[in-house]
C-alpha positions in Angstrom: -16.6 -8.8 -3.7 -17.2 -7.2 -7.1 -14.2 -6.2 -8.7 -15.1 -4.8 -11.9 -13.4 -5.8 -14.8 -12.1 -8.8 -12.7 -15.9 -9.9 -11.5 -16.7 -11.3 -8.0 -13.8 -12.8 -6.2 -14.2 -14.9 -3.2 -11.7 -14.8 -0.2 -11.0 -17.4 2.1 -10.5 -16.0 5.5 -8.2 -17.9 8.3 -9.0 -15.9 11.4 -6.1 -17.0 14.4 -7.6 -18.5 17.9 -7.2 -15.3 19.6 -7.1 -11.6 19.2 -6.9 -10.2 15.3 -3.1 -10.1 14.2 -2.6 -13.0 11.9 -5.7 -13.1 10.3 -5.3 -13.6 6.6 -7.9 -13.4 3.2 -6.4 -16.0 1.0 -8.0 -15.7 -2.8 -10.4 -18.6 -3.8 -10.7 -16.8 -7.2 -7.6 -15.3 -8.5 -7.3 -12.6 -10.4 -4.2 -10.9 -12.6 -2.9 -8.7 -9.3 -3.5 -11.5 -6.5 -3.9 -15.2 -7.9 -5.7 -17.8 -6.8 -4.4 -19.6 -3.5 -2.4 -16.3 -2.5 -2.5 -14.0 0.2 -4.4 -11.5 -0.5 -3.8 -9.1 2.8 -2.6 -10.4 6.1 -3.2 -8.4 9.7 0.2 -7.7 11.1 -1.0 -5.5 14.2 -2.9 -6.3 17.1 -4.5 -3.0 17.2 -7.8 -1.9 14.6 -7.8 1.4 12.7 -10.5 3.4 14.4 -11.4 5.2 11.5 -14.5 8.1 12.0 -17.5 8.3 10.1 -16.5 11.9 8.3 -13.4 10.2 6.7 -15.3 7.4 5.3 -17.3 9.2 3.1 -14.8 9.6 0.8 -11.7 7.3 -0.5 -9.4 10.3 -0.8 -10.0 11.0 2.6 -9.4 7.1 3.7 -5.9 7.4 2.1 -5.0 10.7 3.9 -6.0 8.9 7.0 -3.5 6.6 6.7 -0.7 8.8 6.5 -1.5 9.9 10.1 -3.9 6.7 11.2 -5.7 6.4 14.3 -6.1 3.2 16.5 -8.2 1.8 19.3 -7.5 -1.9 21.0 -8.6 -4.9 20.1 -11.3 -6.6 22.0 -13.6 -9.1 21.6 -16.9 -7.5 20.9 -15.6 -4.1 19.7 -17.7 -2.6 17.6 -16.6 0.2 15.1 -19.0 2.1 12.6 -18.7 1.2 8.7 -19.9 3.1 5.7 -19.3 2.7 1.9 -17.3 6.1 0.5 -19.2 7.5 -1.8 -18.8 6.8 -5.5 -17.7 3.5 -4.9 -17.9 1.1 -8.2 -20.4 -2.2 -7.6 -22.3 -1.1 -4.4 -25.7 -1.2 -5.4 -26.5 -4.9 -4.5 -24.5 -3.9 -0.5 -27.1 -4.1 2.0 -27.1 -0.4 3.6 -28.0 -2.8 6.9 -24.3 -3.6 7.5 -23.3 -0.1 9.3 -20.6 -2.0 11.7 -17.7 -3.9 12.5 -17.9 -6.1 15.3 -15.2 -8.3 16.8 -15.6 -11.7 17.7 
């Protein structure tokens, strides 16, 4: 991704043998807040956030959903919408084709 003042960072992702908890980015590139060959975020639930299109448009609204968030279970091949909130910095180069998240 494309960080800003800290420029692209690559993450290193270890994805466990079966379902989704366990799966951790580990930094490639480190930056002041996560150096390199650090966790960077870790899944600690089994379950995925199920998050609707209307709250996506807006990162205010992503953080409200969280205090009240919304789940639906893992399974291989679930596939959940995904949209860029508006006003996002460095989006200009994300190709608008990637509109979902699919398990594997």
């Amino acid at each position: 991704g494309d960080y800003g003042p800290h420029g692209v960072e690559l993450i290193h992702l270890q994805v466990p043998e079966v379902g989704i908890k366990g799966l951790k980015g580990l930094k490639v590139t480190g930056d002041p807040n996560v150096p390199f060959d650090k966790i960077t975020f870790e899944v600690d639930e089994e379950r995925c956030l199920n998050i609707p299109d209307e709250v996506q448009q807006s990162c205010n609204s992503i953080i409200q959903f969280h205090q009240n968030p919304q789940y639906v279970s893992y399974q291989e091949g679930l596939r959940l919408n995904f949209q860029l909130p508006d006003h996002c910095h460095g989006t200009e180069n994300f190709p608008s084709s990637l509109t979902h998240c699919k398990a594997s």
